[in-house]
C-alpha positions as CSV (number, residue, x, y, z in Angstrom):
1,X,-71.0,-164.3,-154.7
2,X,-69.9,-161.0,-156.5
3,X,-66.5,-160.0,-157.3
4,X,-65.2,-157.4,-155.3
5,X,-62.4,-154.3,-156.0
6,X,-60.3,-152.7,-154.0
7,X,-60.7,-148.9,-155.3
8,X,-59.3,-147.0,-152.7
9,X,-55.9,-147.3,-150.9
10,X,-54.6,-145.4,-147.2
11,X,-51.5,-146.0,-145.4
12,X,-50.1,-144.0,-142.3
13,X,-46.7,-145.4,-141.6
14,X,-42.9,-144.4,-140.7
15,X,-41.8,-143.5,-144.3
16,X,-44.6,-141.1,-144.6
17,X,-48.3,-139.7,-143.5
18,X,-50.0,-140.9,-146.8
19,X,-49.6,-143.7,-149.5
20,X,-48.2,-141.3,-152.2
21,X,-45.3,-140.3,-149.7
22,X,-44.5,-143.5,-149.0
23,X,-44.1,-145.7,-151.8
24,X,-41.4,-144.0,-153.6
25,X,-39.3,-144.2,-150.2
26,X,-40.4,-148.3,-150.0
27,X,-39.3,-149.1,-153.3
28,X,-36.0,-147.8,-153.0
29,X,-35.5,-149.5,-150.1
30,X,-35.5,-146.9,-147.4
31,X,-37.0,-146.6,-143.7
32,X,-38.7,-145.1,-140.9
33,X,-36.6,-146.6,-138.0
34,X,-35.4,-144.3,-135.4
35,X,-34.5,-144.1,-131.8
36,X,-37.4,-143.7,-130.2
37,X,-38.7,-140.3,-129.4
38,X,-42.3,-140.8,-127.6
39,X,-40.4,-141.2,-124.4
40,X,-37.2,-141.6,-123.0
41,X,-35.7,-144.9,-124.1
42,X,-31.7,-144.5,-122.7
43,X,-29.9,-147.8,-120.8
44,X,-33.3,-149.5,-122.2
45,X,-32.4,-153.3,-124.0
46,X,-35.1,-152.0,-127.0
47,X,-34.3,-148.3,-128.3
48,X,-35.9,-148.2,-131.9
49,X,-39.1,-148.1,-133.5
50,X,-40.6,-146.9,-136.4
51,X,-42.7,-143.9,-135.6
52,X,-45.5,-142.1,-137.6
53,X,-45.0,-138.5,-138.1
54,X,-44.4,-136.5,-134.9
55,X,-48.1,-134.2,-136.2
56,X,-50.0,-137.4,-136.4
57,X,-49.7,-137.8,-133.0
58,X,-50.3,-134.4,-131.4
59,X,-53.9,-133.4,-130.2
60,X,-55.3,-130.0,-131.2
61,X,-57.7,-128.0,-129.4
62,X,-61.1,-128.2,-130.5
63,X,-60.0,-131.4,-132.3
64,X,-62.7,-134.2,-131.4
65,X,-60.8,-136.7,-133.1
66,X,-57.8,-136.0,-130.8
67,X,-60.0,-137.7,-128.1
68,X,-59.2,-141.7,-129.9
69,X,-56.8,-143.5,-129.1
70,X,-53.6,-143.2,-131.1
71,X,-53.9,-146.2,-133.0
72,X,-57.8,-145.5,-133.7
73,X,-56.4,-141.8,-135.1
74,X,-53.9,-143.7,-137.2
75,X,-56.5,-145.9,-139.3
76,X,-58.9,-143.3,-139.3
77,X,-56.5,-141.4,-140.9
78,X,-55.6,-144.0,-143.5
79,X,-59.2,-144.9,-143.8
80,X,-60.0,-141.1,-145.0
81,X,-57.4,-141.6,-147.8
82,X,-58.6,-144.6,-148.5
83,X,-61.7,-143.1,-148.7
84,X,-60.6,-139.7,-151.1
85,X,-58.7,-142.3,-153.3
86,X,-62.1,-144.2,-154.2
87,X,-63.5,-140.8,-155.0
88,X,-67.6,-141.9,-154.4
89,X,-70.0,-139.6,-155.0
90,X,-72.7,-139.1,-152.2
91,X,-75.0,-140.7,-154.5
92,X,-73.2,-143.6,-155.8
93,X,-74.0,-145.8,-152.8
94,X,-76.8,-145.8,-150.0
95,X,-74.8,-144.9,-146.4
96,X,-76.9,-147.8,-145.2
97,X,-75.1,-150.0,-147.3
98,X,-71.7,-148.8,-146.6
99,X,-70.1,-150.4,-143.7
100,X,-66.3,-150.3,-141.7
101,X,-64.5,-153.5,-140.7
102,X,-61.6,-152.5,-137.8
103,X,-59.0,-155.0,-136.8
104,X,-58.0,-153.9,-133.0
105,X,-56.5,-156.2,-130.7
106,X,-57.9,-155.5,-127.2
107,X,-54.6,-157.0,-125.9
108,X,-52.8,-154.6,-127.2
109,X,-55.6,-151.8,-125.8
110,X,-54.7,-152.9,-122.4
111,X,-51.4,-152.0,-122.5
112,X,-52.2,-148.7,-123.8
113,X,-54.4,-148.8,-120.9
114,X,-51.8,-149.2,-118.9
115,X,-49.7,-146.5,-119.8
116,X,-52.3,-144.2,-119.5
117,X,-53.1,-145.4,-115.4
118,X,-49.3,-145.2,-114.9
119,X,-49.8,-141.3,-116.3
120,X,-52.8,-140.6,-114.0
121,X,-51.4,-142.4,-111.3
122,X,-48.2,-140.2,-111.2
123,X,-49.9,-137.3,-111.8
124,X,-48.0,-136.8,-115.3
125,X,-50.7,-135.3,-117.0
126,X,-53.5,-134.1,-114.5
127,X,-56.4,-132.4,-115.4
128,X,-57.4,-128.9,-114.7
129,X,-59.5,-128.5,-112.2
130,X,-59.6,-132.1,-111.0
131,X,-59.0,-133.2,-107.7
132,X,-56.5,-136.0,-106.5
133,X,-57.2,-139.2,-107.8
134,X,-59.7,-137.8,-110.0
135,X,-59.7,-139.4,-113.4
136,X,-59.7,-136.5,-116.1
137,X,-62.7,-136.8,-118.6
138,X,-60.3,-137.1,-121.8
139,X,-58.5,-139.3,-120.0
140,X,-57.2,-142.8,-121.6
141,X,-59.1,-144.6,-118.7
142,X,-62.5,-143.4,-120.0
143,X,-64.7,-146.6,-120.6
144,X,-65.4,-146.0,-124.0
145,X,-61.7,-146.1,-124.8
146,X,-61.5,-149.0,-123.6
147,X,-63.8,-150.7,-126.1
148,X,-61.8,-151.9,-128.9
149,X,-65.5,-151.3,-131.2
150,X,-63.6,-147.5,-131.0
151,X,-61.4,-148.5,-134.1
152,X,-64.4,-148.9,-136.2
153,X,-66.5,-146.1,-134.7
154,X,-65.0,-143.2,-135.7
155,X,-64.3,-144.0,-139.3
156,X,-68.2,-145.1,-139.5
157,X,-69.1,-141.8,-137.9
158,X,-67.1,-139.7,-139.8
159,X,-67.6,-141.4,-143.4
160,X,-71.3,-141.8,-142.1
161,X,-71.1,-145.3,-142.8
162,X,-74.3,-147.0,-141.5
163,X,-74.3,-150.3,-142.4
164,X,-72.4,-153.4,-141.1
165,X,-69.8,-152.5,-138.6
166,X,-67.0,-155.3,-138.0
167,X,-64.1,-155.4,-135.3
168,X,-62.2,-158.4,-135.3
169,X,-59.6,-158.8,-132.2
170,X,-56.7,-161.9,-133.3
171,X,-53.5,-160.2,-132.7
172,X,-51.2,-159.1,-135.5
173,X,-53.8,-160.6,-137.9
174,X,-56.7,-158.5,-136.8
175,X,-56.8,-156.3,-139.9
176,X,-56.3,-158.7,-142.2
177,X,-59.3,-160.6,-140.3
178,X,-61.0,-157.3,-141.2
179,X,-60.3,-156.9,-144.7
180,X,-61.6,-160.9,-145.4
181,X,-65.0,-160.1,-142.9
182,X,-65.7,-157.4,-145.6
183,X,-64.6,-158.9,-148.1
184,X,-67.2,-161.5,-147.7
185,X,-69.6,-158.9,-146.4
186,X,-70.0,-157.4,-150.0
187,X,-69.4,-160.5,-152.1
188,X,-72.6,-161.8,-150.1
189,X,-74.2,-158.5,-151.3
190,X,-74.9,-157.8,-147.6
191,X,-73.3,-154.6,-148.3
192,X,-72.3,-152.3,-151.1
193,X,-69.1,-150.8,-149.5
194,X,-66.9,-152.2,-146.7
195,X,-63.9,-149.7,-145.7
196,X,-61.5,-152.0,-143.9
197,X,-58.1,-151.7,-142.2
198,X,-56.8,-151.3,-138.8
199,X,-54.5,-148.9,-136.7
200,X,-52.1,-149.9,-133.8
201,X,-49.6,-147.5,-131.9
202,X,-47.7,-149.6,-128.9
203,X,-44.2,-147.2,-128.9
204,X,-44.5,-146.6,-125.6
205,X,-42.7,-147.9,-122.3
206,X,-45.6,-150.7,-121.4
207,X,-45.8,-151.7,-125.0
208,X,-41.9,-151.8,-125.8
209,X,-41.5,-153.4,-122.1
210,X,-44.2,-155.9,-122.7
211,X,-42.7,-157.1,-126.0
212,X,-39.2,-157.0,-125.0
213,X,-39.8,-159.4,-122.4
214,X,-41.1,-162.7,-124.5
215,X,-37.8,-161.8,-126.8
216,X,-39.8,-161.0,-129.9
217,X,-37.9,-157.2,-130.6
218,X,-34.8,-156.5,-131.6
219,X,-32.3,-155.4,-129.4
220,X,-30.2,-154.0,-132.6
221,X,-29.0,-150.1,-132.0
222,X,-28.1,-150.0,-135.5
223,X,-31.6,-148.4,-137.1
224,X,-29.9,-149.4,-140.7
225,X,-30.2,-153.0,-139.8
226,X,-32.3,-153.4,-136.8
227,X,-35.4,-154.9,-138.7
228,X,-33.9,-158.0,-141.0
229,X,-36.6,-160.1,-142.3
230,X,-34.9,-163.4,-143.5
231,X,-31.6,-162.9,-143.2
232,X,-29.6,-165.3,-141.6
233,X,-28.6,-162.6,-138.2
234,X,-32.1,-161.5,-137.4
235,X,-33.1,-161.0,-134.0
236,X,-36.6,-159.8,-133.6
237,X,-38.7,-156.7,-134.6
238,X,-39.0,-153.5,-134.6
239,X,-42.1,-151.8,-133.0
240,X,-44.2,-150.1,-135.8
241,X,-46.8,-147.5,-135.7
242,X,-49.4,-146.7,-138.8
243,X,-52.7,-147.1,-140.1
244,X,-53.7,-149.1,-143.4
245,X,-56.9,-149.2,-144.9
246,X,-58.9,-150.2,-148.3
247,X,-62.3,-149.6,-149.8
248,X,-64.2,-152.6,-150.7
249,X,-67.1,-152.6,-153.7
250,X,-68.3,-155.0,-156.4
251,X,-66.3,-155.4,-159.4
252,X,-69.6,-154.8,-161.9
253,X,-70.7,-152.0,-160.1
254,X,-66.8,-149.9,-160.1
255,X,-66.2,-150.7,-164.0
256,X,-69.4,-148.9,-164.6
257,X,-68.8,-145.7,-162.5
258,X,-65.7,-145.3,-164.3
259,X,-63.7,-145.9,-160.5
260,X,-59.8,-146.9,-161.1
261,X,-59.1,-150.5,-159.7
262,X,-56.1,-151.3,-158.2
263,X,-56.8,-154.5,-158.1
264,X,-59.9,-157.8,-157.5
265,X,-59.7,-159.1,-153.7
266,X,-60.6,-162.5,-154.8
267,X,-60.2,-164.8,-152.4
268,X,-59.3,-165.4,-148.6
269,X,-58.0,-168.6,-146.6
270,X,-57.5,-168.4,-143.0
271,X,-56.7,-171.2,-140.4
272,X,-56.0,-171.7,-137.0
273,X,-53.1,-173.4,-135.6
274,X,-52.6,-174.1,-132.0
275,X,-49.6,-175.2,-131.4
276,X,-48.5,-172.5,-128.7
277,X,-50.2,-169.5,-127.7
278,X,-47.4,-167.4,-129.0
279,X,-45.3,-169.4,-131.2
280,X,-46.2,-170.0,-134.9
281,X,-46.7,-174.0,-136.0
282,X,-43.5,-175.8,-135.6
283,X,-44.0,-177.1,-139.4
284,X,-45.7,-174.3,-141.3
285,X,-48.6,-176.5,-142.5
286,X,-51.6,-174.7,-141.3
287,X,-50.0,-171.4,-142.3
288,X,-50.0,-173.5,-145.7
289,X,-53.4,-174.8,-145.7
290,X,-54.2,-170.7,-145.3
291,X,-52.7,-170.0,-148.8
292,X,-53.9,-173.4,-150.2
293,X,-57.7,-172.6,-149.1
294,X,-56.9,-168.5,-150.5
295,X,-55.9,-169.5,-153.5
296,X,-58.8,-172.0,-153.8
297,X,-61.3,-169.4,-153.6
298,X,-59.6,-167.3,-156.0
299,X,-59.6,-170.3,-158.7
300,X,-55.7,-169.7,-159.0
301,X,-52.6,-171.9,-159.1
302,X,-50.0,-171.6,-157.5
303,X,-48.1,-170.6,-160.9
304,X,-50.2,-167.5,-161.4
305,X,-49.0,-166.0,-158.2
306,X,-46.2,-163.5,-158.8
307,X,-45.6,-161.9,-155.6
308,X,-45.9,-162.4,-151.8
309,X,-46.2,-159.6,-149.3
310,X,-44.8,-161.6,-146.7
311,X,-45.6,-161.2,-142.6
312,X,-42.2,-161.3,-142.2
313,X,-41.7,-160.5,-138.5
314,X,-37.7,-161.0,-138.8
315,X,-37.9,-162.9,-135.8
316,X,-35.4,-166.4,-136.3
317,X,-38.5,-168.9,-136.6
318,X,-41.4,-167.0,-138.0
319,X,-39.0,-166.7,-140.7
320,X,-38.8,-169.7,-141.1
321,X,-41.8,-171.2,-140.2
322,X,-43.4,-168.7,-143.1
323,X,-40.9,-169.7,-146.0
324,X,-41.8,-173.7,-145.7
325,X,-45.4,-172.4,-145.8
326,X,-44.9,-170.7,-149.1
327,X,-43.5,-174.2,-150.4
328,X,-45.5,-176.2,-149.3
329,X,-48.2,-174.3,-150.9
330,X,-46.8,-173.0,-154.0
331,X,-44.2,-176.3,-154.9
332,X,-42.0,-175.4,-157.2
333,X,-43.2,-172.6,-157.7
334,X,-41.9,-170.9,-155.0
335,X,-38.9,-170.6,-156.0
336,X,-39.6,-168.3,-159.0
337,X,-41.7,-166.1,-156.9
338,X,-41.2,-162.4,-155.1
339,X,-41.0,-162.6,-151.5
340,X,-41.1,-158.9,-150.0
341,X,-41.3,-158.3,-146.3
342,X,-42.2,-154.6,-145.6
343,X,-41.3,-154.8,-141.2
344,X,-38.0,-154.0,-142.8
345,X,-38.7,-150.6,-143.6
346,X,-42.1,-149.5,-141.6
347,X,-41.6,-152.0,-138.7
348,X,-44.3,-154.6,-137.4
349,X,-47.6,-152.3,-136.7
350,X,-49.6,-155.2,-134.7
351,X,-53.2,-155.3,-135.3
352,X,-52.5,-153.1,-138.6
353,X,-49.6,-155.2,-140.3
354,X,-52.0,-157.5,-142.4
355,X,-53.9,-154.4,-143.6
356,X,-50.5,-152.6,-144.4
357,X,-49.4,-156.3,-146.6
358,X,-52.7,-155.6,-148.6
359,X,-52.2,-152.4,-149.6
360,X,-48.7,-153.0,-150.6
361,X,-49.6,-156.0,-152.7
362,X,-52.8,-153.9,-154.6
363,X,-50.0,-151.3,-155.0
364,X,-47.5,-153.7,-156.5
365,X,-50.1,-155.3,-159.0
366,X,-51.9,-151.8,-160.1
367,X,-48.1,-150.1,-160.6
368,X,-46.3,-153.0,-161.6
369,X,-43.6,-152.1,-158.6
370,X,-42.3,-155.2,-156.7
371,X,-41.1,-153.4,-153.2
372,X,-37.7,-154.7,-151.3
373,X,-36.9,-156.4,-147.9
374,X,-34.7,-154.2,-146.7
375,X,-31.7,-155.0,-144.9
376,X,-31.3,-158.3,-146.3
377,X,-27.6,-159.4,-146.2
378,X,-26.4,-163.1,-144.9
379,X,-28.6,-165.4,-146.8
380,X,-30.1,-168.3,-144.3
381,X,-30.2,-171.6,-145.5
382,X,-33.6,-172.0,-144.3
383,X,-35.0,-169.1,-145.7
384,X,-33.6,-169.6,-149.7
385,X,-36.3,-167.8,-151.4
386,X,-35.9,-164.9,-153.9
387,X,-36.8,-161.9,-151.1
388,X,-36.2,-158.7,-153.4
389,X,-33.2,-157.6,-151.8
390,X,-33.0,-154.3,-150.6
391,X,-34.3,-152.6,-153.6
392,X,-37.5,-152.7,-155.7
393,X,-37.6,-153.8,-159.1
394,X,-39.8,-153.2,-161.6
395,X,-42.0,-156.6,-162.8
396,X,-45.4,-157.6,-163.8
397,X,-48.2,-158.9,-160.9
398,X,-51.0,-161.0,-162.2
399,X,-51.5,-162.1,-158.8
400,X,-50.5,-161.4,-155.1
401,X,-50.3,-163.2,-151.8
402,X,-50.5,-160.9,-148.3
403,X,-49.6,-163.0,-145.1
404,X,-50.5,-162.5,-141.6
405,X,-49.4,-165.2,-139.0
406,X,-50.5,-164.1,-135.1
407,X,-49.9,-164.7,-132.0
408,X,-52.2,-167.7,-131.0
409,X,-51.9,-169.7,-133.9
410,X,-54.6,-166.7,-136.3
411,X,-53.3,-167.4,-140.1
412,X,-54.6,-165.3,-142.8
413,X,-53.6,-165.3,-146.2
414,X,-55.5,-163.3,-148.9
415,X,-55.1,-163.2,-152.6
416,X,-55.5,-160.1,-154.9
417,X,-55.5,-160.1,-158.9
418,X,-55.4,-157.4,-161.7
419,X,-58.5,-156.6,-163.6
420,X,-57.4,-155.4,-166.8
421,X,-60.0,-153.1,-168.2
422,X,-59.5,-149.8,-170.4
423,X,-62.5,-148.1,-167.9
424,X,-60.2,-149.2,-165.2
425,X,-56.8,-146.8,-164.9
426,X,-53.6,-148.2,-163.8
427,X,-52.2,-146.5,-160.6
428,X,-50.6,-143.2,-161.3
């Protein structure tokens, strides 16, 4: 098994279209919630979300990328910064050995699916030319939009990336599925370079309606506190849009091109717990057994962990459910650990949350930068962990946790550690 960096680092979110835009804004505690704009949300029960950029979204002419989904455009997007940031050279690596591993629910395609039969049906957006009934050839209902394989294809056609290609569909864990299938792909040495991430983009009436209805968003008008992971009043979460993704290599080979390491991916856990088809584990011991098994394959204890990027849905029991799982895995330890729970600021981004944890917790090691949860206010008994209120502080990471707990019972927890090297720059 090799060791394997992380030297490249994308996000898309609502505090910004890049990584470099955004972090300044997450560590002082601000966010991207709004009232939604994509349509018209007024007498609706849900009427925030944290959108991307309003030019992320638009399709140019002549544009061929504008032909993807939203959420595919979203990770591509992150995955080309990702990409920049590693700064490869055309001949450091074989294409044939570079490979892209998309998380992209196909649950969550269908409803995008949905919306888009809803638009042809009512004649919304016709095409030119077309006959009644006639379905438009960039239209949403095109087959091969349907495929939720589109996440990874267009960041593998555009980056030319022709070796293993990875799409993993398991909810709101889906990237983070992603980033541990690549992970293993190059620690295997099956390939060289494994670009990973995931996109999702559900602000939309279906999405927001679809949600709404099993209770799991908000129904807070108040953008300033809407989103509350762990405190005491939260009520759901906010629908997020973005795009995360990170470039994968061996450790050996990145020291000796000189490449900066944010940090080592070095080891993943990931359990299954199936207790409810929505609902997480009533007890939070397989979510447990996910960080146990993690940290296990990273040859850590739980005292050399310094920070957890927490899923942190702000719903009242995932809460919950996730802070026993960090004591039960870390003991004591726990206690004397950063929690920080990004939905606050960015909102939940589905299939692309996971991915968006790992990229804050490579940030937080390489920087030294512990982010907030925002909007925490009314501590909850049940949830008495130290969750970086509302502003980031400024502390050493040896070592850091990213969560992602699913929909049907998907648990993923991976663990990322500094590599201290002087070929190796800290972030800048």
């Amino acid at each position: 098994m090799r060791r394997v960096a992380i030297t490249g680092l994308g996000l898309v979110s609502a505090l910004g279209r890049d990584l470099a835009t955004a972090w300044p804004r997450l560590m002082a505690g601000a966010h991207g919630i709004a009232p939604i704009s994509r349509f018209d949300a007024s007498g609706w029960t849900v009427t925030l979300a944290a959108q991307v950029p309003d030019d992320l979204c638009a399709h140019r002419p002549g544009d061929d990328d504008g032909r993807a989904r939203l959420g595919s455009r979203l990770f591509l997007a992150a995955a080309r910064e990702a990409w920049q940031s590693a700064q490869l050279s055309e001949s450091a690596y074989s294409r044939d050995r570079i490979g892209v591993a998309a998380g992209a629910s196909v649950n969550y395609l269908h409803l995008g699916l949905l919306r888009d039969a809803w638009l042809e049906r009512a004649g919304v957006a016709p095409s030119a030319g077309s006959r009644p009934g006639e379905v438009r050839r960039d239209s949403g209902l095109d087959f091969w939009r349907r495929q939720g394989d589109e996440a990874a294809a267009w960041p593998a056609r555009r980056l030319e990336a022709r070796g293993p290609r990875l799409v993993f569909d398991t909810a709101c864990s889906a990237s983070a599925h992603a980033i541990a299938g690549a992970f293993l792909e190059v620690a295997r040495g099956r390939a060289d370079v494994m670009v990973a991430g995931g996109g999702c983009a559900l602000v939309q009436p279906v999405g927001i309606l679809a949600f709404s209805r099993i209770g799991a968003l908000s129904g807070s008008s108040d953008p300033d506190h809407a989103s509350r992971p762990f405190d005491r009043d939260r009520d759901g979460f906010v629908m997020g849009e973005g795009g995360a993704a990170i470039v994968l290599e061996p450790l050996d080979e990145a020291l000796r091109r000189g490449a900066r390491v944010f940090a080592e991916l070095a080891g993943v856990g990931e359990t299954t717990s199936a207790a409810s088809l929505t609902d997480p584990s009533p007890d939070g011991v397989p979510e447990a057994r996910a960080v146990a098994r993690a940290l296990d394959a990273a040859r850590l204890a739980p005292g050399d962990v310094d920070l957890v990027v927490a899923h942190g849905t702000s719903t009242p029991r995932n809460d919950r459910v996730e802070t026993s799982a960090i004591k039960q895995a870390l003991g004591r330890h726990a206690y004397r650990v950063a929690v920080s729970a990004p939905k606050g600021q960015i909102g939940h981004a589905l299939a692309a949350a996971g991915a968006c944890n790992v990229v804050v917790g490579a940030v937080a090691i390489a920087a030294g930068d512990v982010p907030p949860t925002a909007n925490y206010q009314t501590p909850d008994p049940e949830c008495d962990l130290d969750y970086v209120p509302n502003r980031g502080r400024r502390q050493p990471v040896r070592a850091a946790l990213a969560h992602a707990f699913a929909f049907g019972g998907h648990n993923v927890a991976l663990v990322m550690r500094a590599v201290e090297s002087r070929d190796s720059p800290r972030w800048a």
